[in-house]
N, C-alpha and C positions, 0 to 999 in steps of 0.2 A: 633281730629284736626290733629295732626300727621300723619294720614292716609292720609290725602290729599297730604303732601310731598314725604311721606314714603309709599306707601303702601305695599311694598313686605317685607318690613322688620317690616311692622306692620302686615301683614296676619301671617309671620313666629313667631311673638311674641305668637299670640291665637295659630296658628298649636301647638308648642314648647308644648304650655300650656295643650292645649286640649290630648297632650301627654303623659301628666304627671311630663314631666319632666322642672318640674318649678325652679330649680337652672338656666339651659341654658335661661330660659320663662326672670327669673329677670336679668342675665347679656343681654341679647339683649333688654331689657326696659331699663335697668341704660343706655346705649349704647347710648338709642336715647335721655334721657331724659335731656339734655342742650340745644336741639332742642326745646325738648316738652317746656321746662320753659320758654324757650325766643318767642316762640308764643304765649305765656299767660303775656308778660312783657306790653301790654295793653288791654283794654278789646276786648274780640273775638267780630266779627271776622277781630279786624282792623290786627293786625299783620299776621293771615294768608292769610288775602288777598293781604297785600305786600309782602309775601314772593312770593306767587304764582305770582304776578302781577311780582317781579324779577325772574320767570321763564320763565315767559311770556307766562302763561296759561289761565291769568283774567288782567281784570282791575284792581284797585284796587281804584276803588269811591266808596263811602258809603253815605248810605242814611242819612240824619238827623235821630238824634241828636250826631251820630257817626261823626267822624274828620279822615282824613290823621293821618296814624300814625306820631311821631314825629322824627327828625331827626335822633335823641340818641337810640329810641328804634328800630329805622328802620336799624342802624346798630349793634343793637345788636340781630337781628334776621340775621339780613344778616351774621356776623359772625361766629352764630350758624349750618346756612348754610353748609358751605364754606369746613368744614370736611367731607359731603356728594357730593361735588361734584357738589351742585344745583346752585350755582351761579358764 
């Protein structure tokens, strides 16, 4: 799901990895991973579709039995943002 935000810094996580060198792999995972938690703060894929919909990549309608994220969790993605620049 991160990749859809992140993706240079999620290609660099597997590169890092596929390296060997998996101390640098886990500090650029911890790095993203306040992102990664607050796009799973409701069921996928409603939070990555507003975050994307707040980049203004996508909509962010969902089909039933899915909902708009809600207010609380839309700004706790949005927040999780904010360190990356994306919003």
């Amino acid at each position: 799901v991160i990749a859809n935000l992140l993706p240079r810094q999620s290609r660099e996580v597997v590169e890092t990895f596929h390296r060997g060198d998996l101390a640098k792999a886990r500090e650029l995972h911890f790095r993203m991973l306040p992102l990664i938690r607050a796009l799973f703060v409701e069921t996928n894929p409603i939070p990555v579709k507003a975050a994307l919909h707040a980049m203004g990549i996508c909509s962010d309608e969902l089909r039933l039995p899915l909902t708009t994220i809600t207010p609380a969790a839309r700004e706790q993605v949005l927040a999780a943002m904010r360190p990356y620049g994306l919003v």
